[in-house]
Structures are given as C-alpha cells and as structure tokens.
C-alpha positions as CSV (number, residue, x, y, z in Angstrom):
1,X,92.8,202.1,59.3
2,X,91.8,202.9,63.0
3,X,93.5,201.1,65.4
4,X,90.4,199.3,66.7
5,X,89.9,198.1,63.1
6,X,93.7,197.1,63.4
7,X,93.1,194.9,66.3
8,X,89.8,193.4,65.2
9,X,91.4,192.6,61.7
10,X,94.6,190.8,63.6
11,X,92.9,188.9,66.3
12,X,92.4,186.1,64.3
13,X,95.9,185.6,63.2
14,X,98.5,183.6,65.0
15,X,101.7,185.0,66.2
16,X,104.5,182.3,65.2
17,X,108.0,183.2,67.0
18,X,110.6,181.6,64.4
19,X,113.6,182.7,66.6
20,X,115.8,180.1,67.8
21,X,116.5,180.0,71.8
22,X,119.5,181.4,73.5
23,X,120.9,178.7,75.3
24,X,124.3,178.1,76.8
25,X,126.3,175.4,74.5
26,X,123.8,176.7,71.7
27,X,125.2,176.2,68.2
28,X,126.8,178.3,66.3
29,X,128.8,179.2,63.2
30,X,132.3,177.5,64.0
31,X,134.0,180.4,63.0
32,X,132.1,182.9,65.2
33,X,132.3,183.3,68.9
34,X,130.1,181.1,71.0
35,X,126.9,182.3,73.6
36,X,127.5,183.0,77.5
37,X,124.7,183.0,79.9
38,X,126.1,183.9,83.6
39,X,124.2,184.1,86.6
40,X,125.2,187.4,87.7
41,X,122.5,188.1,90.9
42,X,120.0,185.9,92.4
43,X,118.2,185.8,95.7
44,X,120.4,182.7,96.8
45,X,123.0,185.1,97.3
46,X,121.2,187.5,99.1
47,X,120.7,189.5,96.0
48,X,116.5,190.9,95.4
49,X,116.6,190.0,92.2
50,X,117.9,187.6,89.1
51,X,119.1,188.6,86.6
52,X,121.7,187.4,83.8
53,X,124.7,188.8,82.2
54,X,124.9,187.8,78.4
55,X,127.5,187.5,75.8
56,X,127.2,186.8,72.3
57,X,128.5,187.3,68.9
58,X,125.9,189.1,66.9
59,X,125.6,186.1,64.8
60,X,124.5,183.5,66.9
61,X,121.2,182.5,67.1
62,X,118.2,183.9,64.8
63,X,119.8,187.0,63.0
64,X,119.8,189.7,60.5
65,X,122.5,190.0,58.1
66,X,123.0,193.3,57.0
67,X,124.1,194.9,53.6
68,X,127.6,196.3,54.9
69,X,128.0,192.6,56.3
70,X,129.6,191.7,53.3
71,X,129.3,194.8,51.1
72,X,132.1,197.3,52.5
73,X,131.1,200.5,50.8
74,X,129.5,203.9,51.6
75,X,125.7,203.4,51.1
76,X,125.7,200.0,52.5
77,X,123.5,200.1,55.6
78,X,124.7,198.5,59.3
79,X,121.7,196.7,61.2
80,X,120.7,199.3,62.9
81,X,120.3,202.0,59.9
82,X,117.9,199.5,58.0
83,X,114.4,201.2,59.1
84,X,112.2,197.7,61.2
85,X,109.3,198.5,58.1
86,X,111.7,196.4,55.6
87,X,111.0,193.2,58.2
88,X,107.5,193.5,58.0
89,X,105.9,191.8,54.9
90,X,103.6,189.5,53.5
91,X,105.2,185.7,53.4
92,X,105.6,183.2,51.4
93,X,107.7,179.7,52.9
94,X,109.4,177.2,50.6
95,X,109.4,174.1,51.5
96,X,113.4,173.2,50.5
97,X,113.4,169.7,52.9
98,X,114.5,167.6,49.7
99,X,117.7,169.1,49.7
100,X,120.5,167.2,51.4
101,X,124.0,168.3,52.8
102,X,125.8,171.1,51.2
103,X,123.2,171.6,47.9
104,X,121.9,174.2,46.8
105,X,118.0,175.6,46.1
106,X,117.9,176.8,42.3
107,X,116.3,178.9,40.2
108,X,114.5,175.9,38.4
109,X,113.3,174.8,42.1
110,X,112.1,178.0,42.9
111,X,110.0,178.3,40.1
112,X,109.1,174.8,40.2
113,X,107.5,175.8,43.3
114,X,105.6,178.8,42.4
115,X,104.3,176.5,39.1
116,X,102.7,174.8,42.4
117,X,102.0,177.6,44.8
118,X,101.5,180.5,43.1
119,X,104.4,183.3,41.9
120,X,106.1,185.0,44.5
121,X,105.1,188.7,44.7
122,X,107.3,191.7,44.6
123,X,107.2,192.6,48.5
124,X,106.4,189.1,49.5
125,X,109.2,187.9,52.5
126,X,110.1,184.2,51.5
127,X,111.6,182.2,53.9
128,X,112.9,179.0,52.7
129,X,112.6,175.5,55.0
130,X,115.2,172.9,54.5
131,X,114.3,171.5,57.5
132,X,117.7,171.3,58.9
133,X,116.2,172.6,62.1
134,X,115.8,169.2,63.2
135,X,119.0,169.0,63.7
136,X,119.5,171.4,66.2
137,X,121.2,170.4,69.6
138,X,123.5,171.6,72.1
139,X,127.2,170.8,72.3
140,X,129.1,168.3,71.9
141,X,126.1,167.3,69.9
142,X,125.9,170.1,67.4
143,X,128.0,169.5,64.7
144,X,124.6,167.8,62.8
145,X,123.8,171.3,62.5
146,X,126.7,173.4,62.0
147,X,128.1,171.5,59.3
148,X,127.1,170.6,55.8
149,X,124.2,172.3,55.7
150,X,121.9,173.7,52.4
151,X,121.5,177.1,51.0
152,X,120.1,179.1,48.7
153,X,122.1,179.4,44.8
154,X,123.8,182.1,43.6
155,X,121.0,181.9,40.9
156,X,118.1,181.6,43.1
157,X,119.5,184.2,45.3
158,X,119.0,186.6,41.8
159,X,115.9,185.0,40.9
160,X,114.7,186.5,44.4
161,X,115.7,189.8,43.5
162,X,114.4,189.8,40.2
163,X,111.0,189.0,41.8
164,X,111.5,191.5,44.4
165,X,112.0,190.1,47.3
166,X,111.5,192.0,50.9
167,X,113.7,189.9,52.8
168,X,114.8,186.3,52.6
169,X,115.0,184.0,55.5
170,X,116.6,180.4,55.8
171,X,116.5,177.9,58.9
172,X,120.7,176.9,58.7
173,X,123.5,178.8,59.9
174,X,123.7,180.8,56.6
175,X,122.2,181.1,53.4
176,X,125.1,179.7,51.8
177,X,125.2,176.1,51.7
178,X,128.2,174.8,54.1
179,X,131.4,175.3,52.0
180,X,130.1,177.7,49.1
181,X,133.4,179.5,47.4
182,X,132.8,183.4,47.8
183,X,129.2,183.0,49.4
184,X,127.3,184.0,45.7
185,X,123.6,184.0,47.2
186,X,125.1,186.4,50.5
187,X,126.7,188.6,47.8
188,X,123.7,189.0,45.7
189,X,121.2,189.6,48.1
190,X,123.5,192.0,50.1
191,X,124.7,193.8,47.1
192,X,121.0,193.9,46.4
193,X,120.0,195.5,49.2
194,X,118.1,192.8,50.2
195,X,118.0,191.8,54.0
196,X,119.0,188.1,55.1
197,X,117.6,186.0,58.2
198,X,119.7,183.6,59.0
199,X,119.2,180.7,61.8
C-alpha cells in the first residue's frame, strides 16, 4: 500500500492515547521508586527556556514489561531488543469491570466473552478493562489504586497464549491481581514471550 492510500485509509480512525500522565505524587507500585518532576530552567530565573528534569523508575506510569523482566535467561529479550512491530496490532478490549479487589479474570470469563463478542484472533492485542482506573489519584490519596487491585489468572494468562495473543494490556498496576503468590499470569506470558502493558 502507497502511502497516500495509507493516509486516506487512516483518516477516519481515531487516535486514543491509553497512557497514564506523569505527574508528581502519581501512583505507583509501593515497592518501586516514585516519579520526580523538577523545574530545572525557566525564564523566571533569567533562563530562555523551561524545561524539566525527570526521574522515574521504569515502572511507573503506562509501561511495557519485558520478557527478561521476570524470565532471567539468555534469549529473553530487555525492552529495548523487542522490535516496536510486536506493539502494533489489531485489538480486542475486555470489559473485566465485574471483578472486585484482588480477583482474578479466568479462562471461563474469557471465553464467556468471546461466546458474546466474537473469538479472539491469533495476532489480536487484548487489553482487558477492570475499570480500576477510576481509582486513580495523587498521593496521599492513592492507595484506592495501588492496593487490592484485579488481574488476569494464571489460566487466562495461558488461555491468551493458546489463542495467540500479540500483547496483553491491563489498566492496574500489574497484571497480577494485588497479592498473587509467584505472579502465574506475569510468568506465563513472559515465559511465553508475550509482551505485558501494565498501567
């Protein structure tokens, strides 16, 4: 396809920006290192510009988890040796709001929902919405968010692989629910060679 015929066939489509905002106080994982935002010139100090010095832990905010993550062998790619294609894929979003704190999305509700929406495709993204984005707020008022959350099962985390998934994405802090013993749905997918999005 030409790249005029590229443009015509995408300017229908609307660009939705799922990332999460870096803010200062932001939530995060309470075992990870929390987001700096420091003023570091401006033109109130007789600087000609603004700009901001940032520091962050590689986790906070919307993120990619990457196989070596959890998977500490040779052949296990960082973040930066998985090639950007793998993040570009047809989607598919299940709607996981039902679940409440710490549980789990199976591999009965999975295919529950593709009795409903259709199967998910081998190469098809899913994302999964549990809606805990709501939750979302800024110290001292983010504990709602960073604790207790849903996740994905260790069998629905298979499940996904058996169908082939491209990448799965989550709105919580990790695609573990809150608590989970040995993180089973990180360990398939990652072992699997499947990318995670977390936040």
């Amino acid at each position: 396809m030409g790249l005029e015929k590229l443009i015509d066939a995408l300017s229908d489509m609307e660009v939705v920006d799922l990332g999460q905002t870096l803010e200062d106080h932001m939530p995060v994982h309470p075992t990870h290192s929390r987001f700096f935002k420091m003023l570091w010139h401006s033109p109130d100090f007789g600087d000609c510009c603004t700009d901001y010095q940032l520091v962050l832990n590689e986790h906070n905010g919307t993120h990619v988890d990457s196989f070596r993550h959890y998977i500490n062998q040779d052949g296990y790619a960082w973040i930066d040796e998985i090639p950007l294609e793998r993040f570009s894929a047809p989607c598919v979003t299940i709607d996981a709001t039902f679940l409440g704190a710490c549980q789990v999305l199976t591999k009965e509700q999975i295919q529950a929902w593709e009795q409903k929406n259709g199967a998910i495709r081998s190469g098809d993204a899913v994302l999964i919405d549990t809606g805990w984005m709501s939750r979302w707020a800024v110290r001292p008022n983010d504990t709602a968010f960073t604790h207790d959350y849903p996740g994905l099962s260790g069998d629905g985390a298979a499940y996904l692989v058996e169908r082939g998934a491209a990448f799965v994405g989550i709105d919580t802090l990790g695609i573990d629910c809150w608590g989970a013993d040995c993180d089973p749905a990180h360990q398939k997918l990652l072992s699997s060679r499947v990318p995670v999005v977390e936040n």
